[in-house]
N, C-alpha and C positions, 0 to 999 in steps of 0.2 A: 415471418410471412403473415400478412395481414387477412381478414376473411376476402377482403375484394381480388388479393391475388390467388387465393383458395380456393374462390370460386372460378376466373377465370383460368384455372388448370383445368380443373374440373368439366367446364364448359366447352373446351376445345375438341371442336368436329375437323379441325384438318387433318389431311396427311400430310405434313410432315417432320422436318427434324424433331423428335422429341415430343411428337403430338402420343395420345395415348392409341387412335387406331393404328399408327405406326408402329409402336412398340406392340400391341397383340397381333398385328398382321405380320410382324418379321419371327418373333416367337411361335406362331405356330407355322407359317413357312419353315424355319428352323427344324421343329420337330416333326414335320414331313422329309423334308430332305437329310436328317437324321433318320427316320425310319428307313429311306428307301436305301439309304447306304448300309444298313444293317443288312434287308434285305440282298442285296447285293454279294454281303460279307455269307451268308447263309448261302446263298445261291451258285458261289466259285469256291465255298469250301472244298478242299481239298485234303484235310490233316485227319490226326487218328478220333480226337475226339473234339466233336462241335462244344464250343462255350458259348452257353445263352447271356452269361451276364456280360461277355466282352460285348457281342450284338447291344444290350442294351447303355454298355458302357460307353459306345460309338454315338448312340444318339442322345444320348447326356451332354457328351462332351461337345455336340452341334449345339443343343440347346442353351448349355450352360455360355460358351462363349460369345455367343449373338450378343443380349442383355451386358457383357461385362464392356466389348467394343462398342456399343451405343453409349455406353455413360461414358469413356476416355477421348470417344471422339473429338467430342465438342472442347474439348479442356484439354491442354499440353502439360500443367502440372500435374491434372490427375493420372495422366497415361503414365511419365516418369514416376510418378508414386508405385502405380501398378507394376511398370515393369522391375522397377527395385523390392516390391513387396513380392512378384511370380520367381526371383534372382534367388531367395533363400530359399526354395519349394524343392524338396529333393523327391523324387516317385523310386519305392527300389523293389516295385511289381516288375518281375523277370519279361521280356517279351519272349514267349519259343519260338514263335513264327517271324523271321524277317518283315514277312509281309504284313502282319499284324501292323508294324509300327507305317508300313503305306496308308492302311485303313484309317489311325490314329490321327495322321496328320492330314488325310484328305478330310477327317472330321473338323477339324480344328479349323480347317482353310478355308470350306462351309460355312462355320460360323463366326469368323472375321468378314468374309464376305457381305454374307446377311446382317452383321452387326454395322458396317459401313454402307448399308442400303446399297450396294453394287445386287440389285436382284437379277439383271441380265445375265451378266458375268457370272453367278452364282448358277444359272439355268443352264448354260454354257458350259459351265467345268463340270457340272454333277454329273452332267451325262456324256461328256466325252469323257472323262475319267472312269466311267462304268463301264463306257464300252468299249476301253483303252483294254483294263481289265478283264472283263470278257474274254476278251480273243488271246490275250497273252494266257491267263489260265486256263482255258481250253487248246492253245495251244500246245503247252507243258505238260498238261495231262495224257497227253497224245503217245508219251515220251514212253518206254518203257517203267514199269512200276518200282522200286526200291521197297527191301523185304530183309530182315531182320531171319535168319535162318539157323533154327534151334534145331541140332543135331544131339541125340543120347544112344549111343552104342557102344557095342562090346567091344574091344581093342581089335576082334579079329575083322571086323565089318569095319573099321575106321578105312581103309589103304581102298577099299573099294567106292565108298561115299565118299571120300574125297576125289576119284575120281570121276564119277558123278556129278560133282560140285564145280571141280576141275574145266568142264567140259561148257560151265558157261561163259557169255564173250564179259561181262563184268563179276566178279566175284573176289570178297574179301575177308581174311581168316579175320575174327575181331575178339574172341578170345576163346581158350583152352582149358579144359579141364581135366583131370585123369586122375582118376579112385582104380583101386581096386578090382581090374576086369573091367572098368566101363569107362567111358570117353564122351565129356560134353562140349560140342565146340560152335560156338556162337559164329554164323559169316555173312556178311551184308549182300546182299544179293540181287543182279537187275534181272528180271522174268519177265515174260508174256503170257508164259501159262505155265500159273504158278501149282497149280492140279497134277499139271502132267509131272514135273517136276517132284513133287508132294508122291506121285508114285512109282517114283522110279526109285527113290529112298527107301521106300518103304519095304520094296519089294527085294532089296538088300538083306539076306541072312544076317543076323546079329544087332539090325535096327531096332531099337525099342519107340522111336519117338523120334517122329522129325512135326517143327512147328514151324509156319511163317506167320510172322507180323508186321504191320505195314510199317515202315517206317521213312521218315522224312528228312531224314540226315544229322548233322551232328545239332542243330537247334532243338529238333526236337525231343 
């Protein structure tokens, strides 16, 4: 490339294909609507423990994708190159959450979008998709809670906490233990009020220790 066609890169004030306000103007749209899908991801959490780097890993993966669809667009060799170079990419980060891998791909679909200058489109799905979300995870939430129910008692207090336990409309023995005098029995548990419940164990002669933990099924 010669300086004359150096400079007229350089010198290009348009929008668009390929112009340079284009390519800053779709990159940081990109990392707006990357943030605001974190956001989103923070905002309908619902699990035991919030991850800040998956949040930030949402909006990487808008950013990064934008820039990589802008340069294959234009060119049908480069995209077959790319999609045979993305063909060997193996990822073997565990998802726990189902719906993590929805967040993942609604990131990715973000940034094909904005990498195809589709910005309507792009403005369209971000937020019907948020507020798809919304209302299904507030709806779910609604649900009775799921709990993790750590039982340690004496053998003689076992026949009576399990009836107890017995007495709710879901509950599931998930495992057994038995030493010596004492009895630890792990059971999944759906509650509303997981307090009251919490005292009615307790108040069980022979109970040493009842604990619930939230728990979100076999993902997590």
């Amino acid at each position: 490339m010669n300086s004359t066609n150096i400079a007229s890169v350089w010198d290009s004030q348009t929008i668009g294909p390929g112009s340079w306000l284009t390519i800053l103007f779709s990159l940081a749209l990109a990392f707006g609507v990357g943030l605001f899908i974190a956001w989103i991801y923070r905002r309908n959490f619902r699990g035991v423990m919030y991850s800040s780097n998956f949040a930030m890993t949402l909006v990487m993966m808008t950013l990064i994708t934008t820039p990589v669809v802008m340069c294959i667009r234009e060119s049908i060799q480069l995209s077959m190159g790319m999609v045979g170079a993305l063909s060997i990419v193996r990822f073997r980060t565990a998802v726990k959450d189902p719906l993590d891998t929805a967040y993942m791909f609604w990131a990715l679909t973000m940034g094909i979008l904005l990498g195809a200058g589709q910005f309507f489109l792009t403005a369209l799905t971000v937020v019907g998709i948020a507020v798809l979300l919304t209302v299904l995870v507030n709806m779910q939430s609604k649900k009775t809670n799921s709990y993790l129910l750590v039982l340690r008692m004496s053998e003689e207090a076992e026949r009576v906490a399990g009836q107890v336990v017995a007495g709710l409309k879901t509950q599931t023995l998930k495992s057994k233990t038995v030493t010596t005098g004492a009895v630890e029995a792990t059971y999944e548990v759906r509650v509303e009020k997981p307090d009251q419940l919490l005292g009615k164990l307790k108040s069980v002669p022979g109970v040493q220790d009842a604990t619930l933990v939230a728990y979100q099924g076999e993902s997590a």
